[in-house]
Backbone as JSON, one array per atom type, in Angstrom:
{
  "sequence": "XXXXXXXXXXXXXXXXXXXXXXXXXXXXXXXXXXXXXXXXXXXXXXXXXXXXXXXXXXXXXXXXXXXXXXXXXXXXXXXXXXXXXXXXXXXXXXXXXXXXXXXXXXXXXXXXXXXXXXXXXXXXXXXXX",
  "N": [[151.17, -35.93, 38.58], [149.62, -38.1, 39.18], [150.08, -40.97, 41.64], [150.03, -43.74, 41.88], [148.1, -46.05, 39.67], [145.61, -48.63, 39.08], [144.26, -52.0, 38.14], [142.35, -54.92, 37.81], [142.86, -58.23, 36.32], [141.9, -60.62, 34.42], [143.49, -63.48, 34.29], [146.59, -63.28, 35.16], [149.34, -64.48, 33.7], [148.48, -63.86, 30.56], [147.56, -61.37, 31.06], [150.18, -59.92, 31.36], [152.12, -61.17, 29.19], [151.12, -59.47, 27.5], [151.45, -56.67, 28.22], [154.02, -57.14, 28.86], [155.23, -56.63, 26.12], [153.9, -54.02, 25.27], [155.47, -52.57, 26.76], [158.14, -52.06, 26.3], [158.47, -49.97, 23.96], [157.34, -47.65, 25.61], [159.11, -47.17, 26.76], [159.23, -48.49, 29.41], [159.38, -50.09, 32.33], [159.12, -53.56, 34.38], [158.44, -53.26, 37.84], [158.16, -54.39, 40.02], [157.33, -57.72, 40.84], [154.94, -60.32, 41.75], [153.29, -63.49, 41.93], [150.41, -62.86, 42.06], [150.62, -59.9, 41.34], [151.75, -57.07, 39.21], [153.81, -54.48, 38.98], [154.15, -51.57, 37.31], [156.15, -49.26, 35.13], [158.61, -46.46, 34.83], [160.85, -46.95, 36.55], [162.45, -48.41, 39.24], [161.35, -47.15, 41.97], [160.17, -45.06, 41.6], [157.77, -42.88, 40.7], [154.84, -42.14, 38.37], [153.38, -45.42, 39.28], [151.61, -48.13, 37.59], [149.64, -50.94, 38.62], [148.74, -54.0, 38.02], [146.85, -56.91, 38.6], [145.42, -59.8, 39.51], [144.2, -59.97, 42.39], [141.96, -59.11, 44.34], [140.82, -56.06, 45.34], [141.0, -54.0, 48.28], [139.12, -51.85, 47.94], [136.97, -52.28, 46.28], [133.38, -52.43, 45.78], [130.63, -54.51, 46.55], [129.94, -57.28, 43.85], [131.97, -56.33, 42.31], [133.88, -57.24, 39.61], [136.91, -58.47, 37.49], [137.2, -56.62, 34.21], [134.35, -55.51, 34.28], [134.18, -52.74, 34.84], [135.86, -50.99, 32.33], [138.4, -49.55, 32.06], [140.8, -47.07, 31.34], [143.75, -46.09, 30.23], [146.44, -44.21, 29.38], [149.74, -43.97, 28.03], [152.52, -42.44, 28.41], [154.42, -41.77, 25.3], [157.72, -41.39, 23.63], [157.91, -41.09, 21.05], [156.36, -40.4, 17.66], [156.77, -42.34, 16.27], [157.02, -44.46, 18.48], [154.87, -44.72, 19.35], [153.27, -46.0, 17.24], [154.74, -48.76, 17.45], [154.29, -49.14, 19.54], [151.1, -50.38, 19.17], [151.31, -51.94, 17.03], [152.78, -53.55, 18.62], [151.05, -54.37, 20.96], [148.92, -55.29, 19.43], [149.77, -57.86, 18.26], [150.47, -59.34, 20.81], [147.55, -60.43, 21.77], [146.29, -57.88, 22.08], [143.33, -55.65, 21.17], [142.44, -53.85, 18.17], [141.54, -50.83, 18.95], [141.9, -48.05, 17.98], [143.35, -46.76, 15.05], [147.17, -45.79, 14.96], [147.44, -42.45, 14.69], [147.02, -38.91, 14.27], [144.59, -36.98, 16.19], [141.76, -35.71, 16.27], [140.92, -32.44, 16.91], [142.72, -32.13, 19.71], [146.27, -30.52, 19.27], [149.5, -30.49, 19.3], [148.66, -34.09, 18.78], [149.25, -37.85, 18.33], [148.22, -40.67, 18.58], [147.45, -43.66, 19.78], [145.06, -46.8, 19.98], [144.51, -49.24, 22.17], [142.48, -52.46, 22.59], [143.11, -54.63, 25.96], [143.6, -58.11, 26.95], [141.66, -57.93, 28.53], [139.88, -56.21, 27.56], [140.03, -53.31, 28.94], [140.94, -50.25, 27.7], [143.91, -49.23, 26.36], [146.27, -46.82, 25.67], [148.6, -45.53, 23.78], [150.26, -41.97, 23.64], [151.53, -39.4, 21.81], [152.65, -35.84, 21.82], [154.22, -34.29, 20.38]],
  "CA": [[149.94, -35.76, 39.31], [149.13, -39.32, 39.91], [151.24, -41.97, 42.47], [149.76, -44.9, 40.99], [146.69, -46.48, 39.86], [145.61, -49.62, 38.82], [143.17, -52.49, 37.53], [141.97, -56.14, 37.94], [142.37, -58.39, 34.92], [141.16, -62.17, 34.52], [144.74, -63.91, 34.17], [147.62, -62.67, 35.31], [150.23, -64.75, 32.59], [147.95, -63.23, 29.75], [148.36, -59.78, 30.94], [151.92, -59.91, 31.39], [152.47, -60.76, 28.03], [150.97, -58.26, 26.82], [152.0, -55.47, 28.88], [155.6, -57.09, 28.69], [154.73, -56.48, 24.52], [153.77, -52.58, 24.97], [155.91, -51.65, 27.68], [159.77, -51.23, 25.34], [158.25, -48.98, 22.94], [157.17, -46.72, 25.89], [160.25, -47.25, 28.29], [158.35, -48.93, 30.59], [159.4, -51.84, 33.36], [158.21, -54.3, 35.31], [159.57, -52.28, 38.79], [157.94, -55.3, 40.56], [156.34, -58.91, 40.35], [154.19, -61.23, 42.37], [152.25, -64.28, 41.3], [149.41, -62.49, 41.98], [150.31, -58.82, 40.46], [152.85, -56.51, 38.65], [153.55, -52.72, 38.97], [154.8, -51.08, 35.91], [156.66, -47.77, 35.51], [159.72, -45.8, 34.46], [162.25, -47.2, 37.25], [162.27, -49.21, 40.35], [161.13, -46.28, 43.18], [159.73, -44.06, 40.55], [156.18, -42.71, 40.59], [153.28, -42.89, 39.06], [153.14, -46.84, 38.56], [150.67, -48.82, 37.66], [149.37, -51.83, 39.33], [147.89, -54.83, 37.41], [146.9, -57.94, 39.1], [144.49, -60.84, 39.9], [143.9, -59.71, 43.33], [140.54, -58.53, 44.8], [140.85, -54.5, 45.83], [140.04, -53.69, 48.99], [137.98, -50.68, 47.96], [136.0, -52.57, 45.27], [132.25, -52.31, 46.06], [129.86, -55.68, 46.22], [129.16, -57.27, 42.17], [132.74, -56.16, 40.98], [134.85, -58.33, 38.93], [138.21, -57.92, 35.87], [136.25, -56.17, 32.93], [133.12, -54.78, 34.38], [134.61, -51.25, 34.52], [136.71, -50.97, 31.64], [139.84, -48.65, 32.58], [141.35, -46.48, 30.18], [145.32, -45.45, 30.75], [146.98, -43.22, 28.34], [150.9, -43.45, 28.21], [153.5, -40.99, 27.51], [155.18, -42.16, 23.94], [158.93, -40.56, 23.25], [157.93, -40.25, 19.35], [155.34, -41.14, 17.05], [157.39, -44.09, 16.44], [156.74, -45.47, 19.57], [152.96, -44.7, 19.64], [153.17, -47.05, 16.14], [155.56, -49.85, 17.66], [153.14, -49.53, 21.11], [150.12, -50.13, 18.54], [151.89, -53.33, 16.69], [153.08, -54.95, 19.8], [149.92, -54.52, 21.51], [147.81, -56.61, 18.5], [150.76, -59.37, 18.39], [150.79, -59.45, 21.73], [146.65, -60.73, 22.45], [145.55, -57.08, 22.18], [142.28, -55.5, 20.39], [142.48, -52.48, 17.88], [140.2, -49.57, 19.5], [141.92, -46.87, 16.96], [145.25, -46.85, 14.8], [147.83, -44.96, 15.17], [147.44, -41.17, 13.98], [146.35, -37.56, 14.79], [143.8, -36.89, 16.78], [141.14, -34.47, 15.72], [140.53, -31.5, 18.53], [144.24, -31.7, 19.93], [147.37, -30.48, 18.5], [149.65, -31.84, 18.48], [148.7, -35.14, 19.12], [149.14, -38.54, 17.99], [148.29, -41.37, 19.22], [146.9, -45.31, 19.14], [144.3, -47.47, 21.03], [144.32, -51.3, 22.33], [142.1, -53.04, 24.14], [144.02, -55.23, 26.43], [142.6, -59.53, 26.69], [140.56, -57.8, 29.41], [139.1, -55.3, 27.35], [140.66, -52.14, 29.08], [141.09, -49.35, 26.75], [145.0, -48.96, 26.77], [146.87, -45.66, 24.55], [149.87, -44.38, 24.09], [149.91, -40.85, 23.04], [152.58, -37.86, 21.43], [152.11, -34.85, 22.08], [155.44, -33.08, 19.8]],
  "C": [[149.53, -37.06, 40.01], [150.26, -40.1, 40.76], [151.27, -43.62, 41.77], [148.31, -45.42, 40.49], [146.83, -47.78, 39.46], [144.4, -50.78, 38.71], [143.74, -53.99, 37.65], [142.41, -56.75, 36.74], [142.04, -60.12, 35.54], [142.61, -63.39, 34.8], [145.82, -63.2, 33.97], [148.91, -63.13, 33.94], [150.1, -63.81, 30.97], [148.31, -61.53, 29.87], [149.77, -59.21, 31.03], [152.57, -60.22, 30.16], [152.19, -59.72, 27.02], [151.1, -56.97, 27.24], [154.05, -55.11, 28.68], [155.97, -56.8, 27.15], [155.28, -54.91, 24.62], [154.9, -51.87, 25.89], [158.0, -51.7, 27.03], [159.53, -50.62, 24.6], [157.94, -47.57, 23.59], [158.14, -46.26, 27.17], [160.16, -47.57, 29.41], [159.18, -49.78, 31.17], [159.02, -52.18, 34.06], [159.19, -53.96, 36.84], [159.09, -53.48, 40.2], [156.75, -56.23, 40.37], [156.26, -59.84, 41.55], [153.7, -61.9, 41.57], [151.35, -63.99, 40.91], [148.94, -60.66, 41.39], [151.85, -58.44, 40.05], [152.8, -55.45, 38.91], [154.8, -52.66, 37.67], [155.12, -49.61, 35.86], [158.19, -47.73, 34.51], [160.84, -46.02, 35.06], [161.82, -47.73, 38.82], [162.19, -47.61, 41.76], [160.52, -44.95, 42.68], [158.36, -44.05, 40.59], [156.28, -41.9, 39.1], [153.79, -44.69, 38.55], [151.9, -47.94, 38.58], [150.25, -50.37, 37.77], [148.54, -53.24, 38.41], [148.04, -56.69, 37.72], [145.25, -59.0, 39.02], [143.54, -60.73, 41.57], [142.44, -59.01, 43.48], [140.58, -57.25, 45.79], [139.9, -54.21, 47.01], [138.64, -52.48, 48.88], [136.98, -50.94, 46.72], [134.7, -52.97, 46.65], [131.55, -54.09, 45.82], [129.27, -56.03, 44.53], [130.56, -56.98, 41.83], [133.42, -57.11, 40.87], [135.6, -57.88, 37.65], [136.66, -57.69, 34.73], [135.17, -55.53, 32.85], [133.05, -53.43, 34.0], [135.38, -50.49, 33.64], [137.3, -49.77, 31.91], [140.25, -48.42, 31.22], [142.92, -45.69, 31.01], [146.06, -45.6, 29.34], [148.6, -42.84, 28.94], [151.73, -42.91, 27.67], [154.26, -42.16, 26.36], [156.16, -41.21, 23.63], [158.71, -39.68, 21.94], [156.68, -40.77, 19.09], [155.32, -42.57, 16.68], [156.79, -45.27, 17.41], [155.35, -45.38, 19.81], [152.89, -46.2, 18.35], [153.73, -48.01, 16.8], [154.57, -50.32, 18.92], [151.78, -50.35, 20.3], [150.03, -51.62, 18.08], [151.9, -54.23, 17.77], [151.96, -55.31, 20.63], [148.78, -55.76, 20.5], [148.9, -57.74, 18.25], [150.79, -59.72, 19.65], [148.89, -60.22, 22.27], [145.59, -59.25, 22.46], [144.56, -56.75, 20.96], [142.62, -54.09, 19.63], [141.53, -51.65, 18.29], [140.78, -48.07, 18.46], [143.83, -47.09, 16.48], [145.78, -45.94, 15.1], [147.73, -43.93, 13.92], [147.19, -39.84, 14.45], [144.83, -37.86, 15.08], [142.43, -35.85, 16.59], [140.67, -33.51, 16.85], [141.72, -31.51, 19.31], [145.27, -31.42, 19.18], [148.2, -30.2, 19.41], [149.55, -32.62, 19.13], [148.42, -36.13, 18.57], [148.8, -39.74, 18.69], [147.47, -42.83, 18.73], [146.36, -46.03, 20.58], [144.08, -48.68, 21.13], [143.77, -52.04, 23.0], [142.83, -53.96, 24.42], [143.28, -56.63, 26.74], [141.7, -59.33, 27.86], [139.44, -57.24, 28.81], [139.02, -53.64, 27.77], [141.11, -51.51, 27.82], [142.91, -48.37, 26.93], [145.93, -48.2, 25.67], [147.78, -45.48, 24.99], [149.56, -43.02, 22.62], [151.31, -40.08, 22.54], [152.17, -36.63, 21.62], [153.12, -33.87, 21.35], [155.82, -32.59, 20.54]]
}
């Protein structure tokens, strides 16, 4: 459904370690890098990918700045495994716990785990069986 989306953060080095953390547990890569951003994804020409940089968005409104809007992005996880290993590497990596890894109450099946990222973005990977 989506092509790509994407979000501000405060320091680019910082988020790159911790993206470069979560993103082998969910088959992720870095499909391209600038100084000033990264896109992240499933394969170099591959949609959706997501965008995470230092840069100033042309379609941001007057007053915004990294963190104001906290962003939430929910990625696909192979197993439950990898929702747990996404979960770990995310808090070794600079990230915040927002929920451990487990079932979900009101979906089935679904598992999943929540991290805020050193921005404060609300960043999951999910299972779905």
């Amino acid at each position: 459904m989506l092509d790509h989306t994407g979000f501000v953060v405060t320091d680019i080095a910082t988020a790159r370690r911790f993206y470069d953390a979560i993103a082998k547990p969910l088959g992720l890569v870095f499909v391209h890098e600038t100084k000033d951003f990264f896109l992240l994804g499933r394969g170099r020409g591959q949609q959706p990918t997501l965008w995470i940089g230092t840069l100033r968005p042309s379609y941001w409104v007057a007053g915004s700045r990294p963190g104001i809007n906290q962003m939430h992005v929910a990625f696909v996880a192979a197993t439950q495994q990898a929702v747990d290993d996404f979960h770990a590497a995310a808090l070794a990596s600079g990230g915040r716990d927002n929920g451990k890894p487990g079932p979900r109450e009101g979906i089935t099946p679904y598992y999943g785990a929540f991290a805020l990222d050193p921005d404060g973005n609300n960043i999951e990977a999910c299972y779905r069986g």
